[in-house]
Structure formats: structure tokens, C-alpha cells
C-alpha positions as CSV (number, residue, x, y, z in Angstrom):
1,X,103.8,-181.7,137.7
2,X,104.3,-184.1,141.0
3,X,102.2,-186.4,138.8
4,X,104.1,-186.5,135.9
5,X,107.5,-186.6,137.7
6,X,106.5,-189.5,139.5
7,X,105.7,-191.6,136.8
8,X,108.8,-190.5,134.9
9,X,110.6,-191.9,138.3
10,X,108.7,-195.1,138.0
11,X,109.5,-195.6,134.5
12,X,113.3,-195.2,135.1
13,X,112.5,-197.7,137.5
14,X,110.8,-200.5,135.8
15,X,113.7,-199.7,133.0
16,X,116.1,-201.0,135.4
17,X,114.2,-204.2,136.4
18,X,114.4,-205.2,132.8
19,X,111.5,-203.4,130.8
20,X,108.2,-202.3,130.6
21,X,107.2,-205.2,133.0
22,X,104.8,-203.3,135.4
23,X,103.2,-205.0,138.3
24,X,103.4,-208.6,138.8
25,X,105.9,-208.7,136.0
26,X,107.9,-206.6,138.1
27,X,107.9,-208.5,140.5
28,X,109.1,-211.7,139.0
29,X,106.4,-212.9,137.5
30,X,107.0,-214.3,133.7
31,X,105.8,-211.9,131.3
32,X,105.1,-211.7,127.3
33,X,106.6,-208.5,125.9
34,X,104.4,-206.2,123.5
35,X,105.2,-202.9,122.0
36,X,102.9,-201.4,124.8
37,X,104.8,-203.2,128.1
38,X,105.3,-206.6,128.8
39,X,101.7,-208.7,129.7
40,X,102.0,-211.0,133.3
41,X,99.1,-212.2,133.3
42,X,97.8,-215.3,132.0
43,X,96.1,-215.2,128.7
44,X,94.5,-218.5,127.5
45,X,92.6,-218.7,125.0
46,X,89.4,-220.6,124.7
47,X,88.1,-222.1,121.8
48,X,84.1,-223.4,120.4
49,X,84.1,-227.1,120.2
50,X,84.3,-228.0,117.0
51,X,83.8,-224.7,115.1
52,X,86.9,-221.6,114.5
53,X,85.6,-219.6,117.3
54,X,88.1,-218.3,120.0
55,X,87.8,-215.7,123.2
56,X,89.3,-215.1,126.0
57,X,87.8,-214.0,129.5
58,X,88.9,-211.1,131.4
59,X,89.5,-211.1,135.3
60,X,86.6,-210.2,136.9
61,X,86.9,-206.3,138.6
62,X,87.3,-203.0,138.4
63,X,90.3,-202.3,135.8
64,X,94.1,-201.8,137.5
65,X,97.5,-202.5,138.1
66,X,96.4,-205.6,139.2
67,X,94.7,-206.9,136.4
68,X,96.6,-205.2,134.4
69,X,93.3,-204.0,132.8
70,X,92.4,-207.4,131.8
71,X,88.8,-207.1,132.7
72,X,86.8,-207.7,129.8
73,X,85.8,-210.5,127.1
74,X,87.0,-210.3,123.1
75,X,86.9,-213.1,120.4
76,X,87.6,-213.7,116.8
77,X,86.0,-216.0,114.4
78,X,88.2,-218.0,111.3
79,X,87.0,-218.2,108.0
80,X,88.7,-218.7,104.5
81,X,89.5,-215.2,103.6
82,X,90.4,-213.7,106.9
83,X,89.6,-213.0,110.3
84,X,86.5,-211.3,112.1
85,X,87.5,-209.6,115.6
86,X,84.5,-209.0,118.2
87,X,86.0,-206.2,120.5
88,X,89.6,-205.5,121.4
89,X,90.5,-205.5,125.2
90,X,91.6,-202.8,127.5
91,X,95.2,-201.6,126.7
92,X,97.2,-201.5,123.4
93,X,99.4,-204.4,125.3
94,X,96.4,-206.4,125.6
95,X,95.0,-205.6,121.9
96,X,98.6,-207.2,120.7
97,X,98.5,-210.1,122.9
98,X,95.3,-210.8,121.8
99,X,96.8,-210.1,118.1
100,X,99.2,-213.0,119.1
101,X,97.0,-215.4,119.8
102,X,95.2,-215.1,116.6
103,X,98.6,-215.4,114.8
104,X,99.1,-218.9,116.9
105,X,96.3,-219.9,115.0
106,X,95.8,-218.6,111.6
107,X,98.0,-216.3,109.6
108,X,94.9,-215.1,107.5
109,X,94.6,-211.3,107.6
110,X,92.2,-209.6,109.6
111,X,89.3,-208.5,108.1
112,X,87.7,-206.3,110.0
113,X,86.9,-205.6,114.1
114,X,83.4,-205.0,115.4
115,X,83.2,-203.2,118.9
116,X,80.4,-204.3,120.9
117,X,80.1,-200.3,122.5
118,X,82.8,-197.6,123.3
119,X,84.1,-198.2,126.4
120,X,88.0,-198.0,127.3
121,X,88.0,-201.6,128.6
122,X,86.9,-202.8,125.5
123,X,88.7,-199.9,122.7
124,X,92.0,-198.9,123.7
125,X,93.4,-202.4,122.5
126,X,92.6,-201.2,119.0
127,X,95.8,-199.1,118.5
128,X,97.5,-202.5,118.3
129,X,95.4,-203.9,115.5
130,X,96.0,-200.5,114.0
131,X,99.4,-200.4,114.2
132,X,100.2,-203.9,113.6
133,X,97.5,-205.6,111.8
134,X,97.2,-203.6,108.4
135,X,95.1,-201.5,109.8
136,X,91.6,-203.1,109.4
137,X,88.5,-201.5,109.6
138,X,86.9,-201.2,112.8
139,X,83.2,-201.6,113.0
140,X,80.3,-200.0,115.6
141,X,76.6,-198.7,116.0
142,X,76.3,-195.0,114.8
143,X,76.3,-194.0,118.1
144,X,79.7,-195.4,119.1
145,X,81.1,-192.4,117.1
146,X,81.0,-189.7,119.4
147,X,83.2,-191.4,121.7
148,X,86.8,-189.7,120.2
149,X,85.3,-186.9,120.9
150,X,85.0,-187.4,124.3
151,X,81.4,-185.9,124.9
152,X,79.8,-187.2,128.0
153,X,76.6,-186.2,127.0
154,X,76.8,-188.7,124.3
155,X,78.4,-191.3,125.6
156,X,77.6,-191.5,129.2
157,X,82.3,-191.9,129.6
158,X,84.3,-189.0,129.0
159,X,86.6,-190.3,126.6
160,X,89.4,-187.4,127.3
161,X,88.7,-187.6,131.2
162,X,88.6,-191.5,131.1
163,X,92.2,-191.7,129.0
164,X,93.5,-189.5,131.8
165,X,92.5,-191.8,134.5
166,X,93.9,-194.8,133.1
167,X,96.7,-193.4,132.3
168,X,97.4,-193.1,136.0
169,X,95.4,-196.5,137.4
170,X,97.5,-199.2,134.0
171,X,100.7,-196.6,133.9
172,X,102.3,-198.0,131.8
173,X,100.0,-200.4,129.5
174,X,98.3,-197.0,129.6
175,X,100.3,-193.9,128.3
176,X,100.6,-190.1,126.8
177,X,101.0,-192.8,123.3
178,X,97.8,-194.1,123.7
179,X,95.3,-193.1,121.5
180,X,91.9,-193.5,120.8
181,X,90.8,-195.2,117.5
182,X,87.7,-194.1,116.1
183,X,85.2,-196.5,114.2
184,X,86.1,-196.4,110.4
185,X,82.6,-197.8,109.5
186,X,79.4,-197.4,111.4
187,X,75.6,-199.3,111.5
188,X,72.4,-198.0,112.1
189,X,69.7,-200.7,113.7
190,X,71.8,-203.7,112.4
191,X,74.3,-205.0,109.6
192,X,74.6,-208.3,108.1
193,X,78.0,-209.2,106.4
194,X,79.7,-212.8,105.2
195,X,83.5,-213.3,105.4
196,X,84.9,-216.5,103.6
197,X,81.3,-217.9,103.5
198,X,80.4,-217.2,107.3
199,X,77.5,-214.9,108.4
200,X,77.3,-212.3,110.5
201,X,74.9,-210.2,112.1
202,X,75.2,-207.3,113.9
203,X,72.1,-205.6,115.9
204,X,71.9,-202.7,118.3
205,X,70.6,-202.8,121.7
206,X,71.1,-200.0,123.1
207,X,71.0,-197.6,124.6
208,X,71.4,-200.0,127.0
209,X,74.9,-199.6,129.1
210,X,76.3,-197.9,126.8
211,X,74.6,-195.9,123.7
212,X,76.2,-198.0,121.2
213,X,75.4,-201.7,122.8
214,X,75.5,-204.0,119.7
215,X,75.9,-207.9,119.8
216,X,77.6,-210.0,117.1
217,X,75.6,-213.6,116.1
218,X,77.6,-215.7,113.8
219,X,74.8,-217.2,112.3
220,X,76.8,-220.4,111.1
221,X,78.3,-221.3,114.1
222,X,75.2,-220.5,116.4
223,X,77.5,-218.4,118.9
224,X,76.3,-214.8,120.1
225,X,79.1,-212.4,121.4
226,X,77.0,-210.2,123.5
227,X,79.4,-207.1,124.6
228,X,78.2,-205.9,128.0
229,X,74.6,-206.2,127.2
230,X,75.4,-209.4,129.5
231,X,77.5,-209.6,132.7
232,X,78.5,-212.5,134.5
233,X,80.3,-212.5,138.0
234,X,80.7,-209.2,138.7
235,X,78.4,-206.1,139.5
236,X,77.3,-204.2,136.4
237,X,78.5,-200.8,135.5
238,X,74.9,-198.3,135.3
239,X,76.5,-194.9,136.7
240,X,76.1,-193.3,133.4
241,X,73.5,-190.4,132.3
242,X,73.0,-192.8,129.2
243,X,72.3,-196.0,130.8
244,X,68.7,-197.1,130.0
245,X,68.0,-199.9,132.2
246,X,64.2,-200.3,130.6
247,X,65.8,-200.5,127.6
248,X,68.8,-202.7,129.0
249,X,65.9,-204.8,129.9
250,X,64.0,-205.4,126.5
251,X,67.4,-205.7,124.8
252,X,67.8,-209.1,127.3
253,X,64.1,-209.8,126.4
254,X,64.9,-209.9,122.8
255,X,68.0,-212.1,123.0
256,X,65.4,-214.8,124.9
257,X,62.9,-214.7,121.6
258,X,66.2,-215.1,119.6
259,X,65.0,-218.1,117.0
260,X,67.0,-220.4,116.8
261,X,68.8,-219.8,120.0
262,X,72.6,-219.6,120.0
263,X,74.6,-222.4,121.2
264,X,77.1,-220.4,123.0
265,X,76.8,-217.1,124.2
266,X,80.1,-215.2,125.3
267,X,79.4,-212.3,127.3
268,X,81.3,-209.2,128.2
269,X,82.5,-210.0,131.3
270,X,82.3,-213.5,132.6
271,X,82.5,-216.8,131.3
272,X,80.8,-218.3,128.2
273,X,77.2,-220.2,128.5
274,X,75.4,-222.8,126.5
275,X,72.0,-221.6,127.8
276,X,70.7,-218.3,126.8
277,X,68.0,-218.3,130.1
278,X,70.9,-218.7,132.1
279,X,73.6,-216.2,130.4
280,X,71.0,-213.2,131.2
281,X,69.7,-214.2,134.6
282,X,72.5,-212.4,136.4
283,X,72.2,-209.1,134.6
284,X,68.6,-209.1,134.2
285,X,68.1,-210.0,138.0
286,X,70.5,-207.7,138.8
287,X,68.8,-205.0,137.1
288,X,65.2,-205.4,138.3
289,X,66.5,-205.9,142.0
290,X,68.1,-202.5,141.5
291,X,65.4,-200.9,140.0
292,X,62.7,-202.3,142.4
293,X,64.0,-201.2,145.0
294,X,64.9,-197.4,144.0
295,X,61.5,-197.0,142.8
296,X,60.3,-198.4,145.9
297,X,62.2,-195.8,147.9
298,X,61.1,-193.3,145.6
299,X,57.1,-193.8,145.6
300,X,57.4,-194.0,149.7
301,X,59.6,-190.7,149.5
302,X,62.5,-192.0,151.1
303,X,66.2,-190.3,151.1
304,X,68.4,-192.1,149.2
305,X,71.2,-192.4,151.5
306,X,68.3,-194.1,153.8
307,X,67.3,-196.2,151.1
308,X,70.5,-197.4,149.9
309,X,71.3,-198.7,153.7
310,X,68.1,-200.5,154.0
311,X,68.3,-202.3,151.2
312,X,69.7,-206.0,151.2
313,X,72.1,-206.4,148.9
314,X,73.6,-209.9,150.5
315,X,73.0,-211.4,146.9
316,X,76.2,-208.9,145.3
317,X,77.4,-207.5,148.4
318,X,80.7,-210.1,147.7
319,X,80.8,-209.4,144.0
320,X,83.8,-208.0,142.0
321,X,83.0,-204.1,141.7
322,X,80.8,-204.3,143.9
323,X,82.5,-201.7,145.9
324,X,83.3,-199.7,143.5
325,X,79.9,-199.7,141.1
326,X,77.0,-200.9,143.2
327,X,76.5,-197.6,145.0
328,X,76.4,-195.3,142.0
329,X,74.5,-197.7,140.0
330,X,71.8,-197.5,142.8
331,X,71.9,-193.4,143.1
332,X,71.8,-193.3,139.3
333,X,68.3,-195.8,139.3
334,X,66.9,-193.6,142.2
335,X,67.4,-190.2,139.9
336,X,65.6,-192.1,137.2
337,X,62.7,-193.2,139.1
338,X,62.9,-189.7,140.4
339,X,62.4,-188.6,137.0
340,X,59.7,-191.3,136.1
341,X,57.6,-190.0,139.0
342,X,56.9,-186.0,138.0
């Protein structure tokens, strides 16, 4: 009840500074209203050279007031007969800005959205598209679906229990109104579709960090939106039952044997890449290190709390997240190799 009295108090407050303007907004800072609360941040858009390709690039960290929960990558592709959407941002506010941005540069409807896996920072910007985009069709692997239904055990994020907590870390780009959209359509091992004479393929990699992980190739354009199957610039999230780091791996393996290889590749988090070697060298370095080192531990029997403080992690130590993820990721690996070894 203190809770929830509190944050009535603090909307009554940001009512009197003008509107739903939240942190930096708040504070001063120019904003862009939305339905959800008004957006302070920045949000440029970045285009392909030369081909109807757009994304923009989250801030790199752990999702807050902040950021405003402006931590992950989304794009959309152009064609003649409407618009493809590759994931949809962390907040409703953020799923309409991005909304807005595609409506600065085509007014042809949106066709469909394809989520790259179910993960708040990439779904809850899908009420907005819902609400105010005629309701397209959203698009994920088969396991995606079990996300609405909040069951850790399938989704390695408690849907419910991860609403609640961002309700209270993006109060109020995250409130009691915001729901979470289930996928209308769902794929198996992969899908191929063509929108106003464009290809797409869809195909699952996961489990991987998520069960769902599923990439998005636009095959006439040569650009790969990769979901969080890639990482760049901050510390991966693995503290999850259903991360499968060997899996993870291959899944990186297969995007090198990719023939012919992409000319851009956008990640999940991070900037966008030309070179494929280079887009997964951070993640899959990351990985291995991590999983080295646990199964090192592990094979000499060596506590984990020992382990973990021996180990040199200079190379992420100064990372976004790295706080806030590197530890659990670690402890999660040394429970796998745990498992590995019996």
C-alpha cells in the first residue's frame, strides 16, 4: 500500500510539472509526448545506405529511469505494400515513438511485427502498435508464446513478476495499463515471407538467451537483424534457467557459415556492423571466457564465491551491466558445468 501511494504522490507530481514527463523531462529536458508519457531522450533514427532499412540503437545498460528503458535495438524495413517491424522497444512510449519515426518516413501501413524473443525490453512497446497501428500481427518462434503466461519455467523471465518490477524501475512509461501482447502468429524452425516484393527469413536460434531467439535476414537488402543472439557494448544477460550458452554458441557459429554473408548486421544491443566476424566476437568471446573459466573452477572443485574472485574479468569489468549481470551470469555457467560434470 506505501508502494502504491507513493507512486500515486509522484504522479500528482509530475501532473503539476506539466505531464507525464518523468525523469530528465522533468527536469527540463525537451520531451516528445506519447499516449504512454512524454520520451526525453534522444531518438535518431538510423538508416541502410541506399536501401529502406531503418533502426535505432538503445542506450547501453540495465533498463531505468534513466534511460528511460531505452536499452535495446528495433528496425523496420519499407517496401511497396507496407511496412515490416523487427522488435518493438521497451515501453509502450517507446513502441509509439518508434511508430513515429516510421510515419516520418512512409505512411504505408504496417504489415506485420516480428519479435526477435520475449523479453520486456524488446515486447512491452507492442501495446502501441496495437493500439495505434491497426493492430498488425505480431510474429515469433513457437516458443515465444508462453511468455503471457508468465511461466518461468518456459521462459527463463517471469512475465507477471518482470511487469511488476518495471512498473516500479520506468514508473510511469511503465504502468498498471500496460499490458502484455501475445504473438498472433507463431514459427517453428523458420519462416520465409515477401512483403511488396522483399524477402524475408526468419530462423530460430535458440534456445540461446532466450527460448525463442530468432533473427530476421532481409534477403534483398543483405541486412540481418539479429535480436540478442548478438550483444555489443555491454555485458550479456545469461542468469536465466533457459539460457543455453552451447547452444548460444552454435547459433553464432551458424550466422559465420551464413552464404552470402549480410552486409549489415544490427544487433540487439549495440551498434550496427558491416562485418559479420566482428559483430559476434564480443558475445562469443564473452561467452567462452565465461564458460572457461566456471568449468575450470568446477573440474578443480573450487567454491564459486572463490572462483568468481579469482577470476580476471578486467576485459568487462567497465562494461554497462556489468554490475548488475556479470555475477549471475557467472553463478548460472558454474551450475551448468556443475550439471555437465555428474
Amino acid at each position: 500500500m506505501f508502494i502504491c501511494a507513493s507512486r500515486k504522490l509522484l504522479l500528482v507530481l509530475l501532473c503539476a510539472l506539466g505531464g507525464w514527463a518523468g525523469g530528465a523531462a522533468a527536469a527540463g529536458a525537451i520531451g516528445v509526448s506519447t499516449p504512454y508519457g512524454v520520451v526525453s531522450l534522444p531518438f535518431e533514427l538510423h538508416k541502410i545506405p541506399d536501401v529502406p532499412v531503418y533502426y535505432v540503437v538503445g542506450l547501453s545498460g540495465v533498463p531505468g529511469a534513466d534511460n528511460e528503458g531505452h536499452t535495446s535495438n528495433a528496425g523496420f524495413v519499407v517496401t511497396d505494400e507496407g511496412v515490416v517491424v523487427f522488435d518493438a522497444l521497451g515501453t509502450p512510449a517507446l513502441g509509439y515513438r518508434l511508430l513515429q519515426r516510421i510515419r516520418e518516413v512512409t505512411d504505408k501501413p504496417i504489415e506485420r511485427i516480428v519479435v526477435s524473443h520475449y523479453h520486456a525490453d524488446h515486447v512491452y512497446g507492442l501495446q502501441a502498435f496495437k493500439d495505434y497501428a491497426g493492430n498488425p500481427p505480431v510474429w515469433a518462434q513457437r516458443l515465444a508464446a508462453g511468455y503471457a503466461g508468465g511461466s518461468r519455467a518456459t521462459q527463463g523471465e517471469d512475465a507477471e513478476r518482470r511487469l511488476q518490477q518495471r512498473r516500479e524501475a520506468l514508473f510511469p512509461w511503465v504502468d498498471e495499463k500496460t499490458r502484455i501482447v501475445a504473438p498472433d502468429e507463431t514459427f517453428d524452425e523458420q519462416a520465409s515471407f515477401t512483403v511488396g516484393g522483399v524477402g524475408f527469413e526468419l530462423k530460430h536460434l535458440g534456445p540461446a538467451h532466450a527460448p525463442g531467439d530468432s533473427i530476421m535476414l532481409v534477403k534483398n537488402y543483405g541486412v540481418l537483424f539479429s535480436g540478442d543472439v548478438i550483444y555489443k557494448g555491454r555485458v550479456p544477460f545469461l542468469d536465466s534457467p533457459e539460457t543455453d550458452v552451447g547452444r548460444w554458441l552454435q547459433g553464432l557459429d551458424y550466422l559465420l557459415r551464413l552464404a552470402p554473408q549480410p552486409d549489415y548486421i544490427i544487433p540487439g544491443h549495440g551498434s550496427a556492423s558491416r562485418d559479420m566476424s566482428k559483430a559476434i566476437a564480443f558475445t562469443h568471446g564473452y561467452l567462452e571466457f565465461v564458460r572457461a573459466a566456471m568449468r575450470t573452477a568446477v573440474q578443480s572443485f573450487v567454491p564459486f564465491d572463490e572462483a568468481y574472485a579469482s577470476t580476471d574479468w578486467s576485459a568487462y569489468r567497465q562494461l554497462p551491466a556489468f554490475e548488475a549481470s556479470n555475477r549471475g551470469n557467472a553463478y548460472r555457467i558454474y551450475l551448468e558445468m556443475e550439471a555437465e560434470s555428474f
